[in-house]
Residue frames relative to the residue before (quaternion, step in Angstrom):
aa qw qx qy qz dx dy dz
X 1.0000 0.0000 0.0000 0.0000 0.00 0.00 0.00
X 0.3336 -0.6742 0.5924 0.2884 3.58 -0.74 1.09
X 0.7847 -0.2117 0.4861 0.3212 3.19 -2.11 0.62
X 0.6817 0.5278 -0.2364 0.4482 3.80 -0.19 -1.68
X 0.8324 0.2788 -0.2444 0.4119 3.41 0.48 -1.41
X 0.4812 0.7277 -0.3283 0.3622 3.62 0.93 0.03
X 0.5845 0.5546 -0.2694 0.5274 2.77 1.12 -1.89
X 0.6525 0.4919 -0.3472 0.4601 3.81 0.33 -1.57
X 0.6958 0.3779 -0.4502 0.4127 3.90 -0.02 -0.62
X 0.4834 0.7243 -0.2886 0.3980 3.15 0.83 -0.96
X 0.6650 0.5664 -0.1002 0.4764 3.48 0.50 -1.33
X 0.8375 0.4095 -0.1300 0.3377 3.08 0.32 -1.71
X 0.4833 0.6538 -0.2357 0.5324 3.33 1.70 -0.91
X 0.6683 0.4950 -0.3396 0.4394 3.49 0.84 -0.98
X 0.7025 0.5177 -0.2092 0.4413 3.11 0.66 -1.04
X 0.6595 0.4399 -0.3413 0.5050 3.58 0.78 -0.55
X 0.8330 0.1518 -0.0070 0.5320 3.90 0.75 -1.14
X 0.0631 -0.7941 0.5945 -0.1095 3.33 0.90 2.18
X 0.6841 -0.3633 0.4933 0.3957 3.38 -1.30 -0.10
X 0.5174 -0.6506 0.5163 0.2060 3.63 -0.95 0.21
X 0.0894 -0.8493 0.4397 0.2782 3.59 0.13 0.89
X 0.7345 -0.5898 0.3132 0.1201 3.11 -1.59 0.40
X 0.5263 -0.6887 0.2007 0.4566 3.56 0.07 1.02
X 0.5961 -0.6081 0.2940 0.4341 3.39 -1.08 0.13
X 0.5295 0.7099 -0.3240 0.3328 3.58 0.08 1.21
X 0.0834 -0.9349 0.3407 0.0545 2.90 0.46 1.36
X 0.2742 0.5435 -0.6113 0.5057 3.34 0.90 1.81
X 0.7269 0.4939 -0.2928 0.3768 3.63 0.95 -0.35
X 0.3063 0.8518 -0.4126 0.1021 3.61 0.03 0.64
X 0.7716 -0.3930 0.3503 0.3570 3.82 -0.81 0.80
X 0.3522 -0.7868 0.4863 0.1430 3.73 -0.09 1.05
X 0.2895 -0.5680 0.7218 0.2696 4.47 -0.47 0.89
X 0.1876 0.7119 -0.6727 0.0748 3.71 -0.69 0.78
X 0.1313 -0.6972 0.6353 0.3052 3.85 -1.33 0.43
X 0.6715 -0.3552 0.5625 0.3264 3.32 -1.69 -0.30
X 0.2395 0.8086 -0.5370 -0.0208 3.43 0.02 0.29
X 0.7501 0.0305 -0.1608 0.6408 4.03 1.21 0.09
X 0.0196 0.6661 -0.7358 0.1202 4.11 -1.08 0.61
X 0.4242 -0.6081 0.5881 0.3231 2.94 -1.89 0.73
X 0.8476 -0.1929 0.1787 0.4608 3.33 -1.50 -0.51
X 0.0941 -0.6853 0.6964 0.1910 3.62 -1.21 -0.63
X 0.5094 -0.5519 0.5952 0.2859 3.53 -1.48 1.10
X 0.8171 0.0573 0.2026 0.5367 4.19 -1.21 0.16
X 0.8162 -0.3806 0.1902 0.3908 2.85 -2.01 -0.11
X 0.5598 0.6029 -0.4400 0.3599 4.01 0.97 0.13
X 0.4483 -0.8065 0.3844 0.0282 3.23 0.44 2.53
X 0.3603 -0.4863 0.6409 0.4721 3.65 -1.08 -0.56
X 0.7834 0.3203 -0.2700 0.4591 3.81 -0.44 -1.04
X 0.2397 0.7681 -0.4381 0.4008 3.36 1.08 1.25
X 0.5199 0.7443 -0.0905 0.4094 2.93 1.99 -1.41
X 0.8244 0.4072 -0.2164 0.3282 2.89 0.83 -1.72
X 0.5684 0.4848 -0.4913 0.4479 3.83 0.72 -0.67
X 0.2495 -0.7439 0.6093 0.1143 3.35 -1.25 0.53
X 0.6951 0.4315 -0.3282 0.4721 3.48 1.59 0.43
X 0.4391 0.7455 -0.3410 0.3676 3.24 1.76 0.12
X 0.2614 -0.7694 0.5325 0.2371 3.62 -1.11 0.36
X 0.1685 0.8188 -0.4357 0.3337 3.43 1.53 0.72
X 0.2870 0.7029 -0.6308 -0.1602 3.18 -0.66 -0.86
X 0.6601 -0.3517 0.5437 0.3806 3.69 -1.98 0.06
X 0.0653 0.6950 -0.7158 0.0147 3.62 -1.81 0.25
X 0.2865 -0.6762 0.6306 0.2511 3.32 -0.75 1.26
X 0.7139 -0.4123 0.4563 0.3348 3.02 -2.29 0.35
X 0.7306 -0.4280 0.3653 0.3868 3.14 -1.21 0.55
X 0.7800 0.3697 -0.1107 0.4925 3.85 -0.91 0.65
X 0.7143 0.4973 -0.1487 0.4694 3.69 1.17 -1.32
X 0.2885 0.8072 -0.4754 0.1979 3.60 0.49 1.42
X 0.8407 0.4000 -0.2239 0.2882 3.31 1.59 0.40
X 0.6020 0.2321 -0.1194 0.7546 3.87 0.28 0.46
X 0.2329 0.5967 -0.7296 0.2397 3.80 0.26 1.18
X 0.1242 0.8207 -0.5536 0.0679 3.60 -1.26 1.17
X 0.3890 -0.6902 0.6101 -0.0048 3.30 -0.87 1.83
X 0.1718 -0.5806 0.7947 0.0442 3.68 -1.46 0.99
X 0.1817 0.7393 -0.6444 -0.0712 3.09 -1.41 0.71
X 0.3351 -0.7424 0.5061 0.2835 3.79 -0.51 1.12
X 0.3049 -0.6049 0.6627 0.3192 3.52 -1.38 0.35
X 0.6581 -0.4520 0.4633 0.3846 3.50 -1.63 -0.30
X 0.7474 -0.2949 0.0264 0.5947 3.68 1.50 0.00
X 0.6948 -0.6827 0.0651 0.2167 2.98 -0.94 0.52
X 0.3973 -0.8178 0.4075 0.0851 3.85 -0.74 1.56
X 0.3582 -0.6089 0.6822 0.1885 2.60 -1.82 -0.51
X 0.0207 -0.7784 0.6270 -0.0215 3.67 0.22 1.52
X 0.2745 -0.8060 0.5231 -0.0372 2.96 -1.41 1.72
X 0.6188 0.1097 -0.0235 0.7775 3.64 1.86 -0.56
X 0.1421 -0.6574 0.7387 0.0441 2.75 -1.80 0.50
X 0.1466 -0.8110 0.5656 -0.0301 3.44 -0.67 1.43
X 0.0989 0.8384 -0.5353 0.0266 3.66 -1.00 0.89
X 0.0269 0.7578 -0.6337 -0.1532 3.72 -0.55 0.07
X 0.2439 0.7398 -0.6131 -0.1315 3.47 -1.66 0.42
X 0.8623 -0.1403 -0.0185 0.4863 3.98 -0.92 0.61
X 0.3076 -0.7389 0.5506 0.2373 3.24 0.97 -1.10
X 0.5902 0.5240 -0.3335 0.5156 3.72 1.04 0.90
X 0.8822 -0.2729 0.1531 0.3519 3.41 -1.14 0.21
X 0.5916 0.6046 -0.1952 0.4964 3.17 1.53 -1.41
X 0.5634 0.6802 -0.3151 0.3474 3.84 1.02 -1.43
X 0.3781 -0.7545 0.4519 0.2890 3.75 -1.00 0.87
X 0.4463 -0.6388 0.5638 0.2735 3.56 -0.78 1.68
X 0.8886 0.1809 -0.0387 0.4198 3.81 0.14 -0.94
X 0.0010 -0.7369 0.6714 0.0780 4.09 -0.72 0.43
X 0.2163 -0.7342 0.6435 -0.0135 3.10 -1.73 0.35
X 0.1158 0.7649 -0.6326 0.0364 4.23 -0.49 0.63
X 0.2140 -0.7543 0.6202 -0.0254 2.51 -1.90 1.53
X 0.3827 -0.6893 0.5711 0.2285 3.68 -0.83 0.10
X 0.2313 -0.7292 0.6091 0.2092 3.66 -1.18 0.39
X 0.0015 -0.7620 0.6443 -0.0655 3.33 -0.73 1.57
X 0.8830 -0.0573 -0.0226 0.4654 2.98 -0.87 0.96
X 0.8149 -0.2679 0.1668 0.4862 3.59 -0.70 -0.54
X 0.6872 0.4478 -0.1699 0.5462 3.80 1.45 0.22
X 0.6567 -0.5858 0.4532 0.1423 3.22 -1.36 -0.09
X 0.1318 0.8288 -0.5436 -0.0111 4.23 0.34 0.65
X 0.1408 -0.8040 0.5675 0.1079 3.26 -0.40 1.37
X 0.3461 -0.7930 0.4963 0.0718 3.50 -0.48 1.61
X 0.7687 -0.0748 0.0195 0.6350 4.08 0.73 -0.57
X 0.1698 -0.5504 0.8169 0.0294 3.06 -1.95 0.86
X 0.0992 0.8044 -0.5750 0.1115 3.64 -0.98 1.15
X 0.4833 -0.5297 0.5955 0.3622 3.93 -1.37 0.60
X 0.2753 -0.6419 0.6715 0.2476 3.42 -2.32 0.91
X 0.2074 -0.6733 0.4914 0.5121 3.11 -0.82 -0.21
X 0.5988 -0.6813 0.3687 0.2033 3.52 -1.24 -0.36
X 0.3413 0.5893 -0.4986 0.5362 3.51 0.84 1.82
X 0.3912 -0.7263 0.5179 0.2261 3.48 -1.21 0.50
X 0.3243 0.7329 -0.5329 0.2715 3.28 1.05 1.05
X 0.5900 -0.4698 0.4718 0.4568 3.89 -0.65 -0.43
X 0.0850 -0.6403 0.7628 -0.0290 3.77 -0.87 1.54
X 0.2409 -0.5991 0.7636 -0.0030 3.17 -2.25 0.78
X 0.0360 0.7497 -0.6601 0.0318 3.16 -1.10 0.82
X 0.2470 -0.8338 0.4902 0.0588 3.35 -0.61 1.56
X 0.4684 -0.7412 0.4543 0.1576 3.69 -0.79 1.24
X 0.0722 -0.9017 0.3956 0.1586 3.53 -0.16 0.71
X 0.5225 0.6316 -0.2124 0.5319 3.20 1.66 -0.41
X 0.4181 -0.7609 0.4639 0.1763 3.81 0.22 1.07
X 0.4756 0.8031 -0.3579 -0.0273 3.94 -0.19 -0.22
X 0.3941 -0.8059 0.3660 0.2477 3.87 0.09 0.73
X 0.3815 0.7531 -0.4964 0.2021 3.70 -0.15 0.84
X 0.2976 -0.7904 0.4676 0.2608 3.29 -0.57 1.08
X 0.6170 0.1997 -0.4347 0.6249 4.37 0.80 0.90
X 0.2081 -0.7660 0.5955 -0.1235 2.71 -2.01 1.17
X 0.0993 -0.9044 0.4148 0.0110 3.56 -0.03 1.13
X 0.1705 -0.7643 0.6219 -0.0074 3.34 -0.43 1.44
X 0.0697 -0.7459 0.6593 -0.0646 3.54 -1.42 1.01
X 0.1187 -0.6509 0.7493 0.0274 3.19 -1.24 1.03
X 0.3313 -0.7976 0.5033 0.0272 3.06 -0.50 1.87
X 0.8044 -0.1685 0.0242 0.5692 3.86 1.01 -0.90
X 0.5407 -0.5865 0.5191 0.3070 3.21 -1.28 -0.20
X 0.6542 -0.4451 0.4637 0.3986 3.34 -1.27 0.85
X 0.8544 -0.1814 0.2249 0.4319 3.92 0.04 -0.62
X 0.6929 0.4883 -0.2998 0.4377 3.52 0.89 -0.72
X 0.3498 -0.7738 0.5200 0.0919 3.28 -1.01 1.45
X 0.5466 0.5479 -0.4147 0.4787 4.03 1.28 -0.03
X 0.9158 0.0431 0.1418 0.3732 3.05 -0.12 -1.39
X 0.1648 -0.8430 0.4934 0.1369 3.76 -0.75 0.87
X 0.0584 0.8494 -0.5240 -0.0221 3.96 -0.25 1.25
X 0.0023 -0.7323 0.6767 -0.0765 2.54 -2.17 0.82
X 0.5441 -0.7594 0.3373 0.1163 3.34 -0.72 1.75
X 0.6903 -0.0141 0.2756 0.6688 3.45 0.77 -1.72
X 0.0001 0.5361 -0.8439 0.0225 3.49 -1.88 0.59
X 0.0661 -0.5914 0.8020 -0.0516 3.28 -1.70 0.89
X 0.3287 -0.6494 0.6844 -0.0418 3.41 -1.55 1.38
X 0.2713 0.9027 -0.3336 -0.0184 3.68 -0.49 1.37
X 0.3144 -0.8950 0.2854 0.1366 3.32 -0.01 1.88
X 0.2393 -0.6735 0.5894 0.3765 3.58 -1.35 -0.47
X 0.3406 -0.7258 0.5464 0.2422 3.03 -1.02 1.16
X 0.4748 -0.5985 0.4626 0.4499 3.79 -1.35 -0.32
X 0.6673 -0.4360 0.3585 0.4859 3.18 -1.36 0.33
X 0.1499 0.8574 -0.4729 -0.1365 4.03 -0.72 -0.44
X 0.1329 -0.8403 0.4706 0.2343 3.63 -0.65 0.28
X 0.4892 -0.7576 0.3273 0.2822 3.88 -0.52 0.15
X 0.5374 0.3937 -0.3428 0.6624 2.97 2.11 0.71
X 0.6732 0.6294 -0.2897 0.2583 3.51 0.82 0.59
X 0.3938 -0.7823 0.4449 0.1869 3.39 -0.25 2.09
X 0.4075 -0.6985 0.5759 0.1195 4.27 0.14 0.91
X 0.8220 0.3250 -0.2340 0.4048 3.37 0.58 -1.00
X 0.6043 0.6339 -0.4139 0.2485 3.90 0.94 -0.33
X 0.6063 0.5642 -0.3692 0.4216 3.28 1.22 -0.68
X 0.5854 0.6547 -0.2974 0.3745 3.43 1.08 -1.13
X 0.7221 0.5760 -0.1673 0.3447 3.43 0.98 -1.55
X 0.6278 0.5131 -0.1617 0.5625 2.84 1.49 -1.01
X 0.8907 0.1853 -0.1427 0.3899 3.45 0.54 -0.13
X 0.2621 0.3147 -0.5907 0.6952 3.36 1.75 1.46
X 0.7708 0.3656 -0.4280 0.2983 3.79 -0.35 -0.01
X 0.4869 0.5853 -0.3986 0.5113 3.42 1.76 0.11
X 0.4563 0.6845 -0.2385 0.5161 3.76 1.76 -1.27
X 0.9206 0.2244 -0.0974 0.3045 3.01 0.08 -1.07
X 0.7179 0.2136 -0.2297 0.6215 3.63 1.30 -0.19
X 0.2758 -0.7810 0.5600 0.0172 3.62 0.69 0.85
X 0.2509 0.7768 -0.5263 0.2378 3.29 0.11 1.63
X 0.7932 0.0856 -0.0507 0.6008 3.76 -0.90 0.43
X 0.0139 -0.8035 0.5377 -0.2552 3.52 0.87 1.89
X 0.2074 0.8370 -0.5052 0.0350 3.44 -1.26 0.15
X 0.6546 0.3393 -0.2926 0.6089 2.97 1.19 1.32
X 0.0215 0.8066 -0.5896 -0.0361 3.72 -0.97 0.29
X 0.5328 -0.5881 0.6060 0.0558 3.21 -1.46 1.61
X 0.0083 -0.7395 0.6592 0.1364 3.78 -0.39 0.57
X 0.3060 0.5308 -0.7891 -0.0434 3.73 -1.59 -0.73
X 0.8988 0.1717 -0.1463 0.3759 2.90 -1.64 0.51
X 0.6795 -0.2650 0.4628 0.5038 3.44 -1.02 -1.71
X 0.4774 0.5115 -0.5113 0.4990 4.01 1.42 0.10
X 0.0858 -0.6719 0.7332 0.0596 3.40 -1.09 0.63
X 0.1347 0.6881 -0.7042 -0.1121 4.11 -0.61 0.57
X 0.4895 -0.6235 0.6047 0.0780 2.48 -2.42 0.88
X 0.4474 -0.8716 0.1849 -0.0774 3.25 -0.46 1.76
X 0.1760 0.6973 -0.5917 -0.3643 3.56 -0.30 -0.61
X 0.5771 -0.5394 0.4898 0.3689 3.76 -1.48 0.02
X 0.6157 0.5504 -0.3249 0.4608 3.93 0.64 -0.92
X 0.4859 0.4915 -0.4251 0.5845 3.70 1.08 -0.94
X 0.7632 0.5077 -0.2410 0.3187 3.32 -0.58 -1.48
X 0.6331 0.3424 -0.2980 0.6270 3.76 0.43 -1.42
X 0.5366 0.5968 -0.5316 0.2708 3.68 0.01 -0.37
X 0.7711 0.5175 0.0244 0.3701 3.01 0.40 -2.34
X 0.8710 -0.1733 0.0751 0.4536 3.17 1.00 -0.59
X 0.7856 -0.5708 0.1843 0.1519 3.25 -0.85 1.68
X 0.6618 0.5035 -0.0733 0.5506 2.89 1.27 -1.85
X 0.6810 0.4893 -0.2096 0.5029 3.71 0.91 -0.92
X 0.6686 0.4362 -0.3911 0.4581 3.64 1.25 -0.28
X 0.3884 0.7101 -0.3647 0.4602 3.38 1.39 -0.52
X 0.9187 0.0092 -0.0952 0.3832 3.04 0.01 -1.06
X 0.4293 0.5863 -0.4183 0.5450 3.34 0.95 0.70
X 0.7339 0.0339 -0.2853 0.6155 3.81 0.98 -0.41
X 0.4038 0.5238 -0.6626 0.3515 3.98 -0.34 0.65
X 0.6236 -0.5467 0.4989 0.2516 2.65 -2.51 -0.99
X 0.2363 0.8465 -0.3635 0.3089 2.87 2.28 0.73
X 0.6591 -0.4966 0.3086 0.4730 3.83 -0.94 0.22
X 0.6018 0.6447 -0.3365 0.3302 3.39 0.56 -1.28
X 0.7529 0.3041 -0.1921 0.5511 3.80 0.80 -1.07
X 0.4112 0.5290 -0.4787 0.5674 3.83 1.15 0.51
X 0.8819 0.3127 -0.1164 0.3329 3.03 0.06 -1.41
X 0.1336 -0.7994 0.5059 0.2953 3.64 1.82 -0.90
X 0.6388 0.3231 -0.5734 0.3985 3.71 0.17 1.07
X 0.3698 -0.6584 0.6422 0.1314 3.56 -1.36 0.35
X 0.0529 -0.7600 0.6215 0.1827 3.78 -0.44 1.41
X 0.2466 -0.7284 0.6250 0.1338 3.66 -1.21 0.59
X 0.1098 -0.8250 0.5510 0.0615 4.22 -0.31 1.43
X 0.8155 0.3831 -0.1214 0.4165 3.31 -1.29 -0.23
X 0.8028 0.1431 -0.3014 0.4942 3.58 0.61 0.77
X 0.3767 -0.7785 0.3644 0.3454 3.41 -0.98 0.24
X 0.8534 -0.3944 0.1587 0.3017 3.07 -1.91 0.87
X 0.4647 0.6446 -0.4241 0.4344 3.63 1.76 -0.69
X 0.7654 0.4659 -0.2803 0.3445 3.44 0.13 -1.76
X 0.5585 0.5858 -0.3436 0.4763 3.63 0.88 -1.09
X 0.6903 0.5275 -0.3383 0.3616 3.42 0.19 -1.24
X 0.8168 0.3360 -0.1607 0.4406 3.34 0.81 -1.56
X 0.4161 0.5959 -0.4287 0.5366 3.98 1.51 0.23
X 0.5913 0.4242 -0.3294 0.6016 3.87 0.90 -0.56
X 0.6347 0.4529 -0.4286 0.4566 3.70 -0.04 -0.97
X 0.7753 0.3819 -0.2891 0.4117 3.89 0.49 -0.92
X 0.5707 0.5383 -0.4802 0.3923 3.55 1.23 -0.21
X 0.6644 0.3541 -0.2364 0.6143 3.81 0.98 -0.95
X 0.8054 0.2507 -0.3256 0.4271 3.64 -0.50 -0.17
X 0.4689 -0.7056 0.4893 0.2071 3.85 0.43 -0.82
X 0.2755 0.8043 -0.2440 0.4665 3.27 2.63 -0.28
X 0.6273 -0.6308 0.4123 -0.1964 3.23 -1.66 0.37
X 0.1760 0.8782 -0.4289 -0.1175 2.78 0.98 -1.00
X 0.3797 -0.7709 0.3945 0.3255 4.00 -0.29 0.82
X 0.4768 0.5652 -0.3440 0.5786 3.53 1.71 -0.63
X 0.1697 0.7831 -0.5711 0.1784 3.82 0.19 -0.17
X 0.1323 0.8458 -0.5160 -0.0287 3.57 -1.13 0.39
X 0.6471 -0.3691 0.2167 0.6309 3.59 -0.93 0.02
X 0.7116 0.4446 -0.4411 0.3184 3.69 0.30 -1.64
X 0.6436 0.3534 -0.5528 0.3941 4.29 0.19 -0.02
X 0.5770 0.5315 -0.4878 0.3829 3.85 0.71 -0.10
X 0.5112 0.7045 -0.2637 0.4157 3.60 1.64 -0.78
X 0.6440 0.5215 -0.1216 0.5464 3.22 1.21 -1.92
X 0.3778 0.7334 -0.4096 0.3894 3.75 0.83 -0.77
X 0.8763 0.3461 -0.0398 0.3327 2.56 -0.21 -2.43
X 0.6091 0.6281 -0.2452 0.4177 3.30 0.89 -1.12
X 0.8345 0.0086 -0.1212 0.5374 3.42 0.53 -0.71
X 0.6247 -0.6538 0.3105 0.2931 3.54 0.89 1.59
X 0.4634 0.4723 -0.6331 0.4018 3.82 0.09 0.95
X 0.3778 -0.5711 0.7213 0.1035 3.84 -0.90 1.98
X 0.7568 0.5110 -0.3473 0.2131 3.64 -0.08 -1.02
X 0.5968 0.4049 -0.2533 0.6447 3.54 1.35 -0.52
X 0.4466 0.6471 -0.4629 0.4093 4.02 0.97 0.00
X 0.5949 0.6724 -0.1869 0.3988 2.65 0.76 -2.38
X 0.8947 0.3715 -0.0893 0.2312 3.06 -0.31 -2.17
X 0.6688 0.5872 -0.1881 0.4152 3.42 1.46 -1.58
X 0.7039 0.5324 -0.3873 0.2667 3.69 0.87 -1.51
X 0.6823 0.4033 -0.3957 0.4639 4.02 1.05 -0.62
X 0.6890 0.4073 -0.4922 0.3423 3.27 0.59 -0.25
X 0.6486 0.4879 -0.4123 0.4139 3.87 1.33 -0.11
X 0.4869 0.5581 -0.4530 0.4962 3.77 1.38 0.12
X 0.7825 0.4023 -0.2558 0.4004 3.33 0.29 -0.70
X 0.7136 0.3025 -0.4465 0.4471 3.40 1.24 0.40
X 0.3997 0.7647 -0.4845 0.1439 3.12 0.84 0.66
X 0.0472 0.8846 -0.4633 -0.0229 3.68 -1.14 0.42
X 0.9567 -0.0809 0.1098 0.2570 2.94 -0.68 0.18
X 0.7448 0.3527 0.1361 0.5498 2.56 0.72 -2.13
X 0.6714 0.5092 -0.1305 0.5224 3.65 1.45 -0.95
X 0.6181 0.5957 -0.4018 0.3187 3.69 0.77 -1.09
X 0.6156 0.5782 -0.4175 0.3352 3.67 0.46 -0.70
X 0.6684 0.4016 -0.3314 0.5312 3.49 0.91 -1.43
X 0.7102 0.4882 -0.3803 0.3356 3.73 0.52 -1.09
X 0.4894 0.5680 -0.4284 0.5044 3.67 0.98 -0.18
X 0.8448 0.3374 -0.2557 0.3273 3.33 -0.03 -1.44
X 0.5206 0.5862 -0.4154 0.4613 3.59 1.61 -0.32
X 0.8950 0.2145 -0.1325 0.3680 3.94 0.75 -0.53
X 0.4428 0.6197 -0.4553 0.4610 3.50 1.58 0.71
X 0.4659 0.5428 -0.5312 0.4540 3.43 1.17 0.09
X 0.6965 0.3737 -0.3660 0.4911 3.94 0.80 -0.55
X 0.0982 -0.9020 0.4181 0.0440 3.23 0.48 0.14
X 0.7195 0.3103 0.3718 0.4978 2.49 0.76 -2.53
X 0.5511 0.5555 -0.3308 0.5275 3.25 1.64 0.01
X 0.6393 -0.5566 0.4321 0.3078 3.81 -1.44 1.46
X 0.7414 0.4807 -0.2258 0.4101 3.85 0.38 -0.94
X 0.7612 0.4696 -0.0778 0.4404 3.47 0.75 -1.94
X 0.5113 0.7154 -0.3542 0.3183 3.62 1.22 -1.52
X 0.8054 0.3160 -0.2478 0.4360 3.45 0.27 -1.28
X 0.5528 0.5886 -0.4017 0.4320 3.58 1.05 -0.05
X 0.7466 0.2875 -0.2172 0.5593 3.37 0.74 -1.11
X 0.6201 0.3277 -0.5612 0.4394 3.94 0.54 0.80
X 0.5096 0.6489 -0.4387 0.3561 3.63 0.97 0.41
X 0.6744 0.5151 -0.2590 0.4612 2.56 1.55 -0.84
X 0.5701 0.5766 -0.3691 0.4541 3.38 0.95 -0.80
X 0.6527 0.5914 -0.2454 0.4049 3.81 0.94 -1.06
X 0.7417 0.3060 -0.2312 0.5503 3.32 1.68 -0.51
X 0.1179 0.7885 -0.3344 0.5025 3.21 1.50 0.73
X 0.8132 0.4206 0.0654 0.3969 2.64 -0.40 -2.44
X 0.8428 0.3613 -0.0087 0.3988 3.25 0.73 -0.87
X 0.6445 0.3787 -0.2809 0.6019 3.17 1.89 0.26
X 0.3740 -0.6631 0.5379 0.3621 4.04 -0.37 0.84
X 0.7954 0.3660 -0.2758 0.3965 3.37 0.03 -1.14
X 0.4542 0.5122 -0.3757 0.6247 4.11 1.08 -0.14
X 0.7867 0.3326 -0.3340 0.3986 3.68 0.21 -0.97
X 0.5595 0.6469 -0.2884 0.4305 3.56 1.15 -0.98
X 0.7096 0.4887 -0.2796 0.4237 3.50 0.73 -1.77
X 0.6238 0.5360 -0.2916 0.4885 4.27 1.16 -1.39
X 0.6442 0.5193 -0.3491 0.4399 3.69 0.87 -1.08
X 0.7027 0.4109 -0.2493 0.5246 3.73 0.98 -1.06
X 0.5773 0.5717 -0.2618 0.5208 3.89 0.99 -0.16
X 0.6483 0.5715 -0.3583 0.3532 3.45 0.70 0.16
């Protein structure tokens, strides 16, 4: 085969098995990612083979190496991967199963474990579990059947960016409203739970959250009565679910119930922000209640991927698994 005619196959492949274009949203866009750890690779079938998505390369584990093959890749700071896109031959060799993790803090949060199918078209796998981290570990856990060699052509990493403008000071809104947090002037509303009464403003609130404008601008009691009773969690979580409406903060104590609160009164952004920082405090001593606070969502579009993270860190922790097994 001449050189000439390659090139032409070459080509033609491209054209038949393009990348997959990207939804219509131009917050969504293809992730600048490097290689930054990879396992081995059989011959001239590289790791950073992966990255061209127009190449007919592809990656090959060593001989024998068909299981738990895992690729770090660092972004340029830190995202929010919403799909994961991959294509490889579509034979035996192809990965039957994948898995992505996030780097939080000083560990690993492995956010989905999912089935391939088995064609060498382009597959997507959408992330449901929100989580900012600027490295990103993809695994190909097995192969469709082959016991030599595990392949894969291309992987694409896809984030949402925020919205941004190039006249836009990020920090004024913020300032203004941890200094509303904190000196709680010209209130006009109060959050009960328990015995915590907080002093409010309504605009904050309707702002932050949907559910809170509802009833803050209707004929419901709450805006009669201007107080807002909060049930079924404790006065901690509430406290720190406010602290994130005005400040955008965290709280390092964090738990499942403010990922709970989240949902309930429809702020994604405290979803997003709270659920790694409540995985990572889980222990021992906590997991039982933190289970039983989020298996009620199982099955729920928002919560689901949270509470199979959790299970994944479960699974993957003896002393978590030990502590849930004795908790039943």
């Amino acid at each position: 085969m001449t050189s000439a005619q390659s090139d032409d196959q070459t080509n033609d492949h491209r054209k038949r098995n393009p990348p997959p274009p990207l939804a219509p949203d131009d917050q969504c866009v293809v992730a600048q990612m490097k290689m930054v750890c990879f396992p081995g690779h059989y011959m001239n079938h590289e790791p950073h083979n992966l990255t061209d998505t127009n190449s007919v390369e592809y990656w090959a584990s060593p001989p024998g190496q068909v299981r738990d093959q895992a690729f770090v890749f660092e972004l340029d700071q830190g995202h929010v991967v919403v799909r994961v896109e991959w294509k490889d031959r579509g034979d035996d060799m192809g990965a039957s199963k994948l898995s992505l993790e996030a780097h939080v803090g000083d560990g690993w949060q492995k956010l989905s474990t999912w089935e391939a199918a088995q064609h060498g078209e382009w597959q997507t796998q959408t992330i449901g579990m929100s989580l900012r981290s600027q490295q990103w570990r993809l695994c190909f856990i097995s192969s469709h059947g082959d016991q030599n060699h595990l392949v894969m052509q291309a992987v694409r990493l896809i984030i949402r960016l925020p919205p941004a403008s190039p006249a836009h000071n990020v920090l004024h809104s913020q300032q203004l409203t941890q200094r509303l947090w904190k000196d709680r002037v010209f209130t006009d509303v109060e959050v009960l739970c328990g015995t915590a009464r907080f002093q409010l403003h309504r605009p904050v609130l309707a702002a932050a959250s949907p559910v809170f404008a509802a009833m803050l601008g209707s004929e419901m009691v709450e805006c009669k009565t201007q107080q807002i009773t909060i049930i079924d969690v404790d006065e901690d979580a509430v406290a720190q679910a406010l602290e994130y409406i005005y400040t955008g903060n965290v709280a390092e104590g964090t738990g499942c119930q403010v990922v709970v609160l989240a949902h309930k009164y429809d702020i994604p952004g405290l979803i997003e922000f709270a659920a790694p920082v409540a995985l990572g405090n889980l222990t021992a001593q906590n997991v039982c209640s933190e289970v039983r606070v989020l298996r009620s969502y199982a099955c729920d579009p928002m919560l689901g991927p949270v509470f199979e993270a959790l299970q994944s860190k479960v699974h993957e922790n003896l002393d978590l698994f030990h502590a849930v097994l004795l908790g039943i």
